[in-house]
KOLGU-4560 file (N, C-alpha, C; in nm, 3 decimals, padded with zeros to 5 digits):
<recs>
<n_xx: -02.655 n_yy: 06.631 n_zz: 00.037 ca_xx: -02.551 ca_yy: 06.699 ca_zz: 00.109 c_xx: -02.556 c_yy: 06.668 c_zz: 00.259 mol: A seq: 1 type: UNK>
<n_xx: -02.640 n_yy: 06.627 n_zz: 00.291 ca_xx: -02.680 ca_yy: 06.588 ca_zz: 00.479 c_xx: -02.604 c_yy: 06.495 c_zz: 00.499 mol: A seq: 2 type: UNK>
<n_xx: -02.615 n_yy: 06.398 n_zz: 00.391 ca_xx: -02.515 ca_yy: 06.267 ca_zz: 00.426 c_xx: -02.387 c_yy: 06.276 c_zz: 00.478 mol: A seq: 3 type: UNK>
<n_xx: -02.278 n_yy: 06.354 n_zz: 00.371 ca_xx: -02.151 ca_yy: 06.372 ca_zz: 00.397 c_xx: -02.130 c_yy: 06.420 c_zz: 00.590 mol: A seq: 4 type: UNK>
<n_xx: -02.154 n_yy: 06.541 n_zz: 00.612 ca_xx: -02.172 ca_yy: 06.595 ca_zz: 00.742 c_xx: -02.212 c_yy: 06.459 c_zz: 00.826 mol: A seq: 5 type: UNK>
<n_xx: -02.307 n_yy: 06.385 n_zz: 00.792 ca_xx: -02.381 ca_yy: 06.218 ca_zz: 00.924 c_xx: -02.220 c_yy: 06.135 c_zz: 00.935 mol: A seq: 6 type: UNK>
<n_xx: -02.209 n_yy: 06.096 n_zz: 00.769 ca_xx: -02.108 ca_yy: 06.039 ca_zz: 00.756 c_xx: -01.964 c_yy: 06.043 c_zz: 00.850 mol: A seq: 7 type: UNK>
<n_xx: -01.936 n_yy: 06.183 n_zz: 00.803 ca_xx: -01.824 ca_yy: 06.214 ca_zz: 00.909 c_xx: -01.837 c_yy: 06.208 c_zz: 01.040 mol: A seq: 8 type: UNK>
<n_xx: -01.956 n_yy: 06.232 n_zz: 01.099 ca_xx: -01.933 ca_yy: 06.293 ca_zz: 01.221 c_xx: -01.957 c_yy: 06.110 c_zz: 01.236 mol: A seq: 9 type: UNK>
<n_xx: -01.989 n_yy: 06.021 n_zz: 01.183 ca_xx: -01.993 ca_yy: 05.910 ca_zz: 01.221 c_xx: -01.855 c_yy: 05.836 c_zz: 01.265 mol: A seq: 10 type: UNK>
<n_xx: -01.769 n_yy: 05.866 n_zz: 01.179 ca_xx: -01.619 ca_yy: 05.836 ca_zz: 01.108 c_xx: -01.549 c_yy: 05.909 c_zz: 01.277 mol: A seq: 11 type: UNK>
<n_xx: -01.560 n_yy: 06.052 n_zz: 01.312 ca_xx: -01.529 ca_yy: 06.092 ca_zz: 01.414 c_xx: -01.598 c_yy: 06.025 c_zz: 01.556 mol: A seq: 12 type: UNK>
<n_xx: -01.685 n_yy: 05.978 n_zz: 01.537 ca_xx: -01.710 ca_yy: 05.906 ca_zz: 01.654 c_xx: -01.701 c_yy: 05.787 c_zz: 01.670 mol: A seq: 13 type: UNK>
<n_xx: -01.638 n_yy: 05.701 n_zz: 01.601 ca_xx: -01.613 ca_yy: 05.583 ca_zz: 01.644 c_xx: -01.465 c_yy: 05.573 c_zz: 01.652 mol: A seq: 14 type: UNK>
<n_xx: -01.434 n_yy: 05.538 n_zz: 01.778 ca_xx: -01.252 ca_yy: 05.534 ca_zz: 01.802 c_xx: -01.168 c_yy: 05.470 c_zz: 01.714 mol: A seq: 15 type: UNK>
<n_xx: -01.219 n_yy: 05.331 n_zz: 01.654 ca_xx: -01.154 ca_yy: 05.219 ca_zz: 01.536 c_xx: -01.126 c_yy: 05.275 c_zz: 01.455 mol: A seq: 16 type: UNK>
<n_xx: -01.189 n_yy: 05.408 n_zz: 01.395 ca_xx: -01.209 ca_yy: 05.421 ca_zz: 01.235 c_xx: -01.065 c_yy: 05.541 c_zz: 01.282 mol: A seq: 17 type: UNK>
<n_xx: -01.076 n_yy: 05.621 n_zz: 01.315 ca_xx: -00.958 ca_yy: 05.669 ca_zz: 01.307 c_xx: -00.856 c_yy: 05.629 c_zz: 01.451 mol: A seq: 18 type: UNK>
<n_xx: -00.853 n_yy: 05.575 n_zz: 01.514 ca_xx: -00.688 ca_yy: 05.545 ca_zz: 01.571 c_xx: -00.633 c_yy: 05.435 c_zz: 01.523 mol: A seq: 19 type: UNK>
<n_xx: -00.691 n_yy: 05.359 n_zz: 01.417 ca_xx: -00.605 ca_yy: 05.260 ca_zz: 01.382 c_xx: -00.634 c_yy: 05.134 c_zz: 01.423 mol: A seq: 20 type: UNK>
<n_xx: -00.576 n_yy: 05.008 n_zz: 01.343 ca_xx: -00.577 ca_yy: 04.900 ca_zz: 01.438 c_xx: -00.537 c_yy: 04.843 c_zz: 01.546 mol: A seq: 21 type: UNK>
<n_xx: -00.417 n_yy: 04.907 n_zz: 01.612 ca_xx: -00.367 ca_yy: 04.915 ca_zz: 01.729 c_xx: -00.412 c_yy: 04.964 c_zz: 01.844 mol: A seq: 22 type: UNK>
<n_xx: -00.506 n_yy: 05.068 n_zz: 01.850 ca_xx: -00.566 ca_yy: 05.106 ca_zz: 01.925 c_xx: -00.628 c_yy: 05.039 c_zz: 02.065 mol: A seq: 23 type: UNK>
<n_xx: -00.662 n_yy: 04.935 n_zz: 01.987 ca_xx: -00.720 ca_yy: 04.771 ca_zz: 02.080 c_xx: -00.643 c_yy: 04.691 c_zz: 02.115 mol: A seq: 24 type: UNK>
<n_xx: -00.525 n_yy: 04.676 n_zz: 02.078 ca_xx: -00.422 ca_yy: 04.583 ca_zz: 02.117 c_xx: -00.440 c_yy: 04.543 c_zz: 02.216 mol: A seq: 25 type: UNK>
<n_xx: -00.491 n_yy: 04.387 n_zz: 02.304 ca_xx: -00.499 ca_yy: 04.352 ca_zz: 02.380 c_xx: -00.397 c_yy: 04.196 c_zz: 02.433 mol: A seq: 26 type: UNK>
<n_xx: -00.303 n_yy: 04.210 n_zz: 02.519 ca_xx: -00.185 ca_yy: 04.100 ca_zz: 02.491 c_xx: -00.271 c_yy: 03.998 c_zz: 02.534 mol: A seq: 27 type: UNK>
<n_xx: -00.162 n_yy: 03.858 n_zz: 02.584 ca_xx: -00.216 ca_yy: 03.752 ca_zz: 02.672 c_xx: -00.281 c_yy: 03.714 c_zz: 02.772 mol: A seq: 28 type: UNK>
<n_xx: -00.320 n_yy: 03.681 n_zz: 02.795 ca_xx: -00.359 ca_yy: 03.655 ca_zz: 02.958 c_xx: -00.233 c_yy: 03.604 c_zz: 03.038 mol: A seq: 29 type: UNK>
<n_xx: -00.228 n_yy: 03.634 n_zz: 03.147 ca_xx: -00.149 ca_yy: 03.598 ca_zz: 03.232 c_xx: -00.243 c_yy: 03.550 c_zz: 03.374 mol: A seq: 30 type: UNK>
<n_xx: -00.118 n_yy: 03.452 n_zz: 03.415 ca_xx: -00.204 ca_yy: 03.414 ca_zz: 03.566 c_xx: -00.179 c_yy: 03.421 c_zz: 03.661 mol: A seq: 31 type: UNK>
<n_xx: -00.201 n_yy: 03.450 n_zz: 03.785 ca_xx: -00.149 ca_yy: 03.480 ca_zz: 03.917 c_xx: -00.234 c_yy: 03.358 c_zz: 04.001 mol: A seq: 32 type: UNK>
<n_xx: -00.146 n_yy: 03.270 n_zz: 04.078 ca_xx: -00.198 ca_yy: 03.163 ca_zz: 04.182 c_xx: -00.091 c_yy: 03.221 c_zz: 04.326 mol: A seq: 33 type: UNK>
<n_xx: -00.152 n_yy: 03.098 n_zz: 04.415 ca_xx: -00.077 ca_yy: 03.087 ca_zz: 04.546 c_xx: 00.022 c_yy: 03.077 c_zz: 04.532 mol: A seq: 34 type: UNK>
<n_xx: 00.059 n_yy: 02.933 n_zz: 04.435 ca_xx: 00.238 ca_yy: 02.923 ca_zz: 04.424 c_xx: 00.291 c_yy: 03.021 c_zz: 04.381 mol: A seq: 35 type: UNK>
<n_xx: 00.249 n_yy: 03.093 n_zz: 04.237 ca_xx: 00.271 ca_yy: 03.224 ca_zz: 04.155 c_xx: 00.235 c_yy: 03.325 c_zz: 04.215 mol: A seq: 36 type: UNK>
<n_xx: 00.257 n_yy: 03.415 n_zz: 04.319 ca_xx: 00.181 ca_yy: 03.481 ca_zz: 04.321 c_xx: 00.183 c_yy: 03.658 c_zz: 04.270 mol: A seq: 37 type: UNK>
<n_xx: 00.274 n_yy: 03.643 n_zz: 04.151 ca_xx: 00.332 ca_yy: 03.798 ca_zz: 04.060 c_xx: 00.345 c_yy: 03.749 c_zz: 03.906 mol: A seq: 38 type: UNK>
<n_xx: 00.308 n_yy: 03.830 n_zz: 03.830 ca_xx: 00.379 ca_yy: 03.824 ca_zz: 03.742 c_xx: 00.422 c_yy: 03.944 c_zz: 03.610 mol: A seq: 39 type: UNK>
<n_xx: 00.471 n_yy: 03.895 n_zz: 03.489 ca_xx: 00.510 ca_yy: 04.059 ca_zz: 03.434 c_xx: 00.439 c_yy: 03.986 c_zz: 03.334 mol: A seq: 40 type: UNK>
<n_xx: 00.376 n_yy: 04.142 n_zz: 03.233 ca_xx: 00.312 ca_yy: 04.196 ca_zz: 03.111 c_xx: 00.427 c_yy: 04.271 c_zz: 03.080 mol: A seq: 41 type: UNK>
<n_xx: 00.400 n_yy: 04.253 n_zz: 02.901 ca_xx: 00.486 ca_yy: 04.316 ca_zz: 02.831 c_xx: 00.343 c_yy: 04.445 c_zz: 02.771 mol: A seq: 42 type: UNK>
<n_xx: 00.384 n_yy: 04.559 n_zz: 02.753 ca_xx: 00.290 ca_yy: 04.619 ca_zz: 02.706 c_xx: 00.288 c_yy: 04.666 c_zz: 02.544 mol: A seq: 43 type: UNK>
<n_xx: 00.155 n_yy: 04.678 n_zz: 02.543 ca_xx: 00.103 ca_yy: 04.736 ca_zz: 02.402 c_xx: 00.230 c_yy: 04.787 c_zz: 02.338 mol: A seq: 44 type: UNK>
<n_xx: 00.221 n_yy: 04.818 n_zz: 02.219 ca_xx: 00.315 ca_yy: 04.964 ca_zz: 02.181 c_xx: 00.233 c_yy: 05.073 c_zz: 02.191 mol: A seq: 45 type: UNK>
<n_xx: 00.098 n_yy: 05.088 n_zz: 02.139 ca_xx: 00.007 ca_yy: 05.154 ca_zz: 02.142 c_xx: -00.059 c_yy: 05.200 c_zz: 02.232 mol: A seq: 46 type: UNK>
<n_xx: 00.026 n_yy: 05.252 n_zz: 02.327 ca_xx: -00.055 ca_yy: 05.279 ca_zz: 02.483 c_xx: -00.059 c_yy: 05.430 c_zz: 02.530 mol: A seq: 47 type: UNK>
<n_xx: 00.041 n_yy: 05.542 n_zz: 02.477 ca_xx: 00.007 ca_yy: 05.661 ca_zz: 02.459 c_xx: 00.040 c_yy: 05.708 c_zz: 02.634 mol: A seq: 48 type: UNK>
<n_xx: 00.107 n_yy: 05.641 n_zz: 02.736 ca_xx: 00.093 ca_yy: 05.675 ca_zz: 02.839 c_xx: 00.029 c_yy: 05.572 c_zz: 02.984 mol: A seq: 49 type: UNK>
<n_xx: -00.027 n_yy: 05.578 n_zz: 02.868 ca_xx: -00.115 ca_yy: 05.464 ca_zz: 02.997 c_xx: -00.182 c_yy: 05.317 c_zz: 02.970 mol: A seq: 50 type: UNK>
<n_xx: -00.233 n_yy: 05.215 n_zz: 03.016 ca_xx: -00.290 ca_yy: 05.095 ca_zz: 02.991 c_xx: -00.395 c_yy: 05.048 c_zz: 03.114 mol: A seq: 51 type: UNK>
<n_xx: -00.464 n_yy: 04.899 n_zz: 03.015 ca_xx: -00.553 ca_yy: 04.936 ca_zz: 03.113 c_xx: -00.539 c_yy: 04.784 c_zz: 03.188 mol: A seq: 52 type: UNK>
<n_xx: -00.503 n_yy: 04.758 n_zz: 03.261 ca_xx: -00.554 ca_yy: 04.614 ca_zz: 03.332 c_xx: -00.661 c_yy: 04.550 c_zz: 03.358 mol: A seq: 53 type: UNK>
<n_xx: -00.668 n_yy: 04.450 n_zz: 03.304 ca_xx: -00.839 ca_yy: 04.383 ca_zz: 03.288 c_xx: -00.822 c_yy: 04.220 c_zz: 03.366 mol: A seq: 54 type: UNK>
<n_xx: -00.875 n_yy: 04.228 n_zz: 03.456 ca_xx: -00.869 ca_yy: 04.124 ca_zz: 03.541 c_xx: -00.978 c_yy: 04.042 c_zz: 03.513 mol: A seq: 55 type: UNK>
<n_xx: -00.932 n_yy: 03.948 n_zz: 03.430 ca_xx: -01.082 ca_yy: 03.864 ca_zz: 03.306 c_xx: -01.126 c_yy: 03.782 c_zz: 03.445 mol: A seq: 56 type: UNK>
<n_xx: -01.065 n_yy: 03.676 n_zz: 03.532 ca_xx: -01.116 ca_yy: 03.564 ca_zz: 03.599 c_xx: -01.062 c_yy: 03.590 c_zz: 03.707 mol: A seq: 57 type: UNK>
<n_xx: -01.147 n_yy: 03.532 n_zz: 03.839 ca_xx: -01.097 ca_yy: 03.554 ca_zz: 03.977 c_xx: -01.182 c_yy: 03.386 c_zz: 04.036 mol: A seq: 58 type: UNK>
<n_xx: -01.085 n_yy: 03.358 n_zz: 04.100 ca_xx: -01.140 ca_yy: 03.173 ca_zz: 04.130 c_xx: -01.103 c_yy: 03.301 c_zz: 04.302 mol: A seq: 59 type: UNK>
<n_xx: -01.195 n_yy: 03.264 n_zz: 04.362 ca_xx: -01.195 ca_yy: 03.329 ca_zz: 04.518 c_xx: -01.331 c_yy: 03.305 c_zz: 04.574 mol: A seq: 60 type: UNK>
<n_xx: -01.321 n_yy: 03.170 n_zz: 04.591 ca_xx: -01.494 ca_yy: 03.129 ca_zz: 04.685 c_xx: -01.494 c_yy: 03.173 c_zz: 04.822 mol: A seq: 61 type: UNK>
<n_xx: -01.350 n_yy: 03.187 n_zz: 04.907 ca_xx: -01.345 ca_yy: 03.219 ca_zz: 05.019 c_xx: -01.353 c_yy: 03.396 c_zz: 05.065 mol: A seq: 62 type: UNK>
<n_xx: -01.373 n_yy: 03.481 n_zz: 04.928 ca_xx: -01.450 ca_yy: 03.598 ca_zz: 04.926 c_xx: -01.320 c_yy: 03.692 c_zz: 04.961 mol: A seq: 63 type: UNK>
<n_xx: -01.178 n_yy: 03.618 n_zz: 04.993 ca_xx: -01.060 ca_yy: 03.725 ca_zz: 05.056 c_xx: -01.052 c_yy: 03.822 c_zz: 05.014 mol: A seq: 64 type: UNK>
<n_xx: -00.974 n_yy: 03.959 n_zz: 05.095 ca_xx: -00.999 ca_yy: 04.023 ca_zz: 05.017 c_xx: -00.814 c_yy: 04.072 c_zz: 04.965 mol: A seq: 65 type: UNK>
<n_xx: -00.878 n_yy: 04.131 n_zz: 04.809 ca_xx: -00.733 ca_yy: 04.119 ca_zz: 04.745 c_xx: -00.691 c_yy: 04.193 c_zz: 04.708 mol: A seq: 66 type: UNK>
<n_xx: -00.540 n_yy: 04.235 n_zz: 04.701 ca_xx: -00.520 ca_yy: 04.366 ca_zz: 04.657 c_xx: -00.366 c_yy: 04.333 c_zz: 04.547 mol: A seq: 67 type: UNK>
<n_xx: -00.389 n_yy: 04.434 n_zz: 04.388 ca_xx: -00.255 ca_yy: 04.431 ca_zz: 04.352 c_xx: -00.235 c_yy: 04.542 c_zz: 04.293 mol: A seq: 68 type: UNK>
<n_xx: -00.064 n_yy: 04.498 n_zz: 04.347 ca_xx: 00.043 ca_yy: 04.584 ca_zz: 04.328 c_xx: 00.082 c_yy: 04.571 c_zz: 04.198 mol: A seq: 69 type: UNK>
<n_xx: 00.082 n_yy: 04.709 n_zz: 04.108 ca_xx: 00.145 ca_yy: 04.738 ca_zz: 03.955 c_xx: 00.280 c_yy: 04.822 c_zz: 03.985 mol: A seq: 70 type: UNK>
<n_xx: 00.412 n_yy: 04.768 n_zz: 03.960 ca_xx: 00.532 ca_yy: 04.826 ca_zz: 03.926 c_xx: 00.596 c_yy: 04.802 c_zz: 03.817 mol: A seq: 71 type: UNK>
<n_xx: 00.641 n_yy: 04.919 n_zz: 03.780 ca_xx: 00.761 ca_yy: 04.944 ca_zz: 03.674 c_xx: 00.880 c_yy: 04.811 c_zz: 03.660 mol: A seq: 72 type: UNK>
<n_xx: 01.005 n_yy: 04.906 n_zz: 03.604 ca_xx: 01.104 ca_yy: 04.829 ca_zz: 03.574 c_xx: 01.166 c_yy: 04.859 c_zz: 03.734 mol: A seq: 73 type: UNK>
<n_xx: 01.152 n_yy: 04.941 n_zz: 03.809 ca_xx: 01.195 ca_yy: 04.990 ca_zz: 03.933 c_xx: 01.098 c_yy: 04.907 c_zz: 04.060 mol: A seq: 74 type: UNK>
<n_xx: 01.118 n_yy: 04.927 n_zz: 04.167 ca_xx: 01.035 ca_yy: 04.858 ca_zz: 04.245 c_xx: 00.911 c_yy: 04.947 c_zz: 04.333 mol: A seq: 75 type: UNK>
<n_xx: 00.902 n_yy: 05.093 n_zz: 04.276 ca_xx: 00.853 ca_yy: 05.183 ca_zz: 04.325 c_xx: 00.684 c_yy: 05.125 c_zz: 04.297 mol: A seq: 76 type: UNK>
<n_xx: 00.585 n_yy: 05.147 n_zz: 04.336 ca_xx: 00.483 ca_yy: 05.105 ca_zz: 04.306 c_xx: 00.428 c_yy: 05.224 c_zz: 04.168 mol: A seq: 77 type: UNK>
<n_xx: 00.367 n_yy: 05.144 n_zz: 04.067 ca_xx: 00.268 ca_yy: 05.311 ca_zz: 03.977 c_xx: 00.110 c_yy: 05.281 c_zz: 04.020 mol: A seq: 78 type: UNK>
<n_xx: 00.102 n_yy: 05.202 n_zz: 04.096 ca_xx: -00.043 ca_yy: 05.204 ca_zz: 04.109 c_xx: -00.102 c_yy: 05.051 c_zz: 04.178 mol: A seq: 79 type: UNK>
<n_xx: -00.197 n_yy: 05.063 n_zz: 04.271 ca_xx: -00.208 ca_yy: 04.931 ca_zz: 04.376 c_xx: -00.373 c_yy: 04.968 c_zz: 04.393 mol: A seq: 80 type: UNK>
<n_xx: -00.431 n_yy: 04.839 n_zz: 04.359 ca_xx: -00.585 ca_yy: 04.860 ca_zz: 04.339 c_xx: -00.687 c_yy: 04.752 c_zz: 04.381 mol: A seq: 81 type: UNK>
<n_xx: -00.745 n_yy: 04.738 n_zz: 04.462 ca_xx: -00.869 ca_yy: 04.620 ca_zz: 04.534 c_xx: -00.942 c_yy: 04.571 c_zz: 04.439 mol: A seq: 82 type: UNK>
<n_xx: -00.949 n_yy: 04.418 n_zz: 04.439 ca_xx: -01.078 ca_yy: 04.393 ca_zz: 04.395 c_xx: -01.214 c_yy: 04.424 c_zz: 04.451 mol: A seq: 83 type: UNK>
<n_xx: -01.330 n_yy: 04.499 n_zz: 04.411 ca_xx: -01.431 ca_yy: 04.493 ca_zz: 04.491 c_xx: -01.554 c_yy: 04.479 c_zz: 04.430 mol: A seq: 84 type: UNK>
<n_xx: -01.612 n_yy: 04.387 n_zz: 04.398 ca_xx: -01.605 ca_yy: 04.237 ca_zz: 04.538 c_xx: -01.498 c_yy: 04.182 c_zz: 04.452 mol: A seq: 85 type: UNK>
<n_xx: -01.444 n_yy: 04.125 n_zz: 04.584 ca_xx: -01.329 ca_yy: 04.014 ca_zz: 04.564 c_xx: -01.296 c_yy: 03.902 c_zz: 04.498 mol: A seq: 86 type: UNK>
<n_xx: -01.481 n_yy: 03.876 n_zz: 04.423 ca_xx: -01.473 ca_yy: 03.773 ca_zz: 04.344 c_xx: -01.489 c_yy: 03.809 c_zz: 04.219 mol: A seq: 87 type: UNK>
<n_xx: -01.514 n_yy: 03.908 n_zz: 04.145 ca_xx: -01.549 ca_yy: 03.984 ca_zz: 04.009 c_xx: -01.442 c_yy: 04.042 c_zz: 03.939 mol: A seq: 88 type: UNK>
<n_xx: -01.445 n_yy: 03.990 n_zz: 03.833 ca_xx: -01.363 ca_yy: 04.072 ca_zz: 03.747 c_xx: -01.352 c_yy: 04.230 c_zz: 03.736 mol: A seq: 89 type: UNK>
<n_xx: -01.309 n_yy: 04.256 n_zz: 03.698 ca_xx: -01.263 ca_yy: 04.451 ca_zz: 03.705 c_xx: -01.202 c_yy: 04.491 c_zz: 03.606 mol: A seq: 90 type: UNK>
<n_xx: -01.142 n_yy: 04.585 n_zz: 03.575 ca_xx: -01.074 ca_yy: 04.693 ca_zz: 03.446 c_xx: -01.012 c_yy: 04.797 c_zz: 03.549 mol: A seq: 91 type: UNK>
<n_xx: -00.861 n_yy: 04.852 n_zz: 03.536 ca_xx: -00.797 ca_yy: 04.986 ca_zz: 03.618 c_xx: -00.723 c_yy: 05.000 c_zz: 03.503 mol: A seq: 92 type: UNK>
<n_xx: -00.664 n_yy: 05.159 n_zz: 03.515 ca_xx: -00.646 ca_yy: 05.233 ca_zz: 03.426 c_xx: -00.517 c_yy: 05.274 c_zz: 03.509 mol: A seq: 93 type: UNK>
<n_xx: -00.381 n_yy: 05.278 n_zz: 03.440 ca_xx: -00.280 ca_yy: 05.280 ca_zz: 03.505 c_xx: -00.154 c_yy: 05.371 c_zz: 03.400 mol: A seq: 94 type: UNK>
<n_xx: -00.141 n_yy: 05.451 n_zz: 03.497 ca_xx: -00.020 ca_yy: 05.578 ca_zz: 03.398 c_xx: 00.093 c_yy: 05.461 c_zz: 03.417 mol: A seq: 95 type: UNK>
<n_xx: 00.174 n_yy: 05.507 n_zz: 03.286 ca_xx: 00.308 ca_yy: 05.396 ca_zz: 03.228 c_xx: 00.428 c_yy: 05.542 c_zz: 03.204 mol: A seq: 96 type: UNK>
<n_xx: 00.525 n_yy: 05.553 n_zz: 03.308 ca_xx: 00.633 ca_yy: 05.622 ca_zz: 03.259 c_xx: 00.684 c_yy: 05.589 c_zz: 03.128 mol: A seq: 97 type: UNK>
<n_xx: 00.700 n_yy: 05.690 n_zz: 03.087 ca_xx: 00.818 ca_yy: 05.646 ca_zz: 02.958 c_xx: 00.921 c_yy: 05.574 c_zz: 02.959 mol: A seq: 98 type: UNK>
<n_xx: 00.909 n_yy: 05.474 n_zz: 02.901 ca_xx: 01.039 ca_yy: 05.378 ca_zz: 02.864 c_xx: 01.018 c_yy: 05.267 c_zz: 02.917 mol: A seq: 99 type: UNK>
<n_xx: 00.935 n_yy: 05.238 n_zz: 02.962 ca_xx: 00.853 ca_yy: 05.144 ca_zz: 03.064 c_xx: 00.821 c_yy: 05.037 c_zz: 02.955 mol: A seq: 100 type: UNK>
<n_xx: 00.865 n_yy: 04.890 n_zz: 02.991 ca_xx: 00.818 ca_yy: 04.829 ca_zz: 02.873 c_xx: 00.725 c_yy: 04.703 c_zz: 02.905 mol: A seq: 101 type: UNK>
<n_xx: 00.744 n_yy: 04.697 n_zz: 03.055 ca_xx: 00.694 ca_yy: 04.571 ca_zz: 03.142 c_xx: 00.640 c_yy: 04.617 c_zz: 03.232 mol: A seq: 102 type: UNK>
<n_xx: 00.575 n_yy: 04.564 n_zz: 03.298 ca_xx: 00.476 ca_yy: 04.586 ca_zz: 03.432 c_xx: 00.498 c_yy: 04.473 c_zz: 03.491 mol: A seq: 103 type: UNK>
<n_xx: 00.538 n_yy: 04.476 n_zz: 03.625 ca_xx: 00.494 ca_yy: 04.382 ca_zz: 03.722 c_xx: 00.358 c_yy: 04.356 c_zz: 03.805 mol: A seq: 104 type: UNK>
<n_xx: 00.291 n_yy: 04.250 n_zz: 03.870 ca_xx: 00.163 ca_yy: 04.271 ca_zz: 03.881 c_xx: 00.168 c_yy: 04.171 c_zz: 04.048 mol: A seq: 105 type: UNK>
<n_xx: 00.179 n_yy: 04.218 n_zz: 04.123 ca_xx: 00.146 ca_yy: 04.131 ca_zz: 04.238 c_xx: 00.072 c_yy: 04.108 c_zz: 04.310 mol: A seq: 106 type: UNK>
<n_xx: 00.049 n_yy: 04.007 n_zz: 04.376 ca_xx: -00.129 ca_yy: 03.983 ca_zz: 04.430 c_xx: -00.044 c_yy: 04.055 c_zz: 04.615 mol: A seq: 107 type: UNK>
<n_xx: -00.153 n_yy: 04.075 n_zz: 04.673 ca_xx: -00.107 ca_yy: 04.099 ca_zz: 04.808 c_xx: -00.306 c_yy: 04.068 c_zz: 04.830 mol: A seq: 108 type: UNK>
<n_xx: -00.300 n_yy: 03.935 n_zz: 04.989 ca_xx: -00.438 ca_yy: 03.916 ca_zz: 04.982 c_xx: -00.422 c_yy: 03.898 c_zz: 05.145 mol: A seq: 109 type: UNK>
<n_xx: -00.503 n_yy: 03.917 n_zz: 05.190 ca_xx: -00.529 ca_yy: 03.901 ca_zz: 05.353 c_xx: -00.578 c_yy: 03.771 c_zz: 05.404 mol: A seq: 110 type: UNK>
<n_xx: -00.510 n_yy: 03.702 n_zz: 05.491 ca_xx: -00.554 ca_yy: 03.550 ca_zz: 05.501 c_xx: -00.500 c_yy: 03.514 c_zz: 05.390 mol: A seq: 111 type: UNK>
<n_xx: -00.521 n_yy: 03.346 n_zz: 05.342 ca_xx: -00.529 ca_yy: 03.274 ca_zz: 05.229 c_xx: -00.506 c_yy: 03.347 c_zz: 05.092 mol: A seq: 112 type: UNK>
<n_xx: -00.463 n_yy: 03.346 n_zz: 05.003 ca_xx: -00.496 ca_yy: 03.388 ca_zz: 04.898 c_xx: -00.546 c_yy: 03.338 c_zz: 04.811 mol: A seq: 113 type: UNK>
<n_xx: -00.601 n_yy: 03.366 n_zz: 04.726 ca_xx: -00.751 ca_yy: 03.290 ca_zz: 04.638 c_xx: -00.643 c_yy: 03.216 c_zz: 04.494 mol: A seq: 114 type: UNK>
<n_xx: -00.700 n_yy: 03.124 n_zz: 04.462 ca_xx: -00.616 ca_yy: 03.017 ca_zz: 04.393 c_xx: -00.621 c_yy: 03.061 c_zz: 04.291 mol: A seq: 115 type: UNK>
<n_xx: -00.666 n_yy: 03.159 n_zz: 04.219 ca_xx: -00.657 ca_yy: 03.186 ca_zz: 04.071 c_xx: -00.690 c_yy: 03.323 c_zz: 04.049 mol: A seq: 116 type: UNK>
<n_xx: -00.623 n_yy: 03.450 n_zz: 03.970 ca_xx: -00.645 ca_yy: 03.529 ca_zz: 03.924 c_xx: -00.608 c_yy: 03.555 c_zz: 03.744 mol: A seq: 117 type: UNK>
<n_xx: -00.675 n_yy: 03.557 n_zz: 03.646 ca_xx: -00.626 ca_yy: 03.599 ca_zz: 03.508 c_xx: -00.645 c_yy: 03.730 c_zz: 03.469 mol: A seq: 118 type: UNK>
<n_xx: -00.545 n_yy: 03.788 n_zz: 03.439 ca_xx: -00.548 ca_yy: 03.914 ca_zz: 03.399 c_xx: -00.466 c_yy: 03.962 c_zz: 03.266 mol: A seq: 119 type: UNK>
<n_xx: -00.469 n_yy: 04.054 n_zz: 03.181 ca_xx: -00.400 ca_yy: 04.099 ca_zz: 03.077 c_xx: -00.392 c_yy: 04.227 c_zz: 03.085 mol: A seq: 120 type: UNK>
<n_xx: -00.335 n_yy: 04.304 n_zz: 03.010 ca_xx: -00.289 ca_yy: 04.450 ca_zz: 02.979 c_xx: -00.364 c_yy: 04.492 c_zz: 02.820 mol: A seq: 121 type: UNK>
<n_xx: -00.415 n_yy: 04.568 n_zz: 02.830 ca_xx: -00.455 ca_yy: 04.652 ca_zz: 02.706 c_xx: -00.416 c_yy: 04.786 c_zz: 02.724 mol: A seq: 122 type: UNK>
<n_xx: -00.415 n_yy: 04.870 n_zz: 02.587 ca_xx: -00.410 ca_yy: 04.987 ca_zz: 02.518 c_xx: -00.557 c_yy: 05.018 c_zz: 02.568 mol: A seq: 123 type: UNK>
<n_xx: -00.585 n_yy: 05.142 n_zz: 02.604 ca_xx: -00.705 ca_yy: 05.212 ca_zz: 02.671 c_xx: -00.745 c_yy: 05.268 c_zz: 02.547 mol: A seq: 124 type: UNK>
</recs>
């Protein structure tokens, strides 16, 4: 009888087993350069509100420092966040109005801007 009770509470603690396979939905990568320096994510369906931005690669030997801008379908900002350090990848967590189906993502960098950023959108 101990088992059942381990079992479950096992089943309840791991997020996969009950939210589904969607839960993880993680899209493409996208890239942001000098010439490029914005671009849009389509998001999860599975996002419940919010998503998370995961900034996989940062090419920035000259250490600048960088900052981006996340907007809606509107041009209002939902959220604007530093790399720190400027050369490391990161993860931000960003509220998504309803009806929201895209995100814009823009680099804003001081001096030079660093020749390569990859980033994607996930379900949190």
């Amino acid at each position: 009888m101990t088992r059942f009770p381990a079992a479950a509470l096992a089943l309840l603690l791991s997020g996969t087993a009950c939210a589904g396979p969607e839960a993880n939905q993680t899209m493409p990568i996208q890239r942001i350069t000098r010439a490029v320096p914005e671009t849009t994510l389509a998001l999860p369906a599975a996002r419940r509100g919010r998503v998370v931005i995961e900034v996989t690669r940062v090419d920035n030997p000259g250490g600048v420092a960088v900052t981006l801008v996340v907007t809606g379908e509107t041009a209002e900002p939902l959220a604007r966040f530093a790399l720190y350090p400027p050369d490391k990848p990161a993860r931000f967590a960003v509220r998504v109005p309803e009806g929201v189906t895209r995100l814009r993502v823009a680099l804003e960098a001081k001096g030079e801007a660093p020749p390569l950023i990859e980033l994607r959108v996930a379900a949190p």
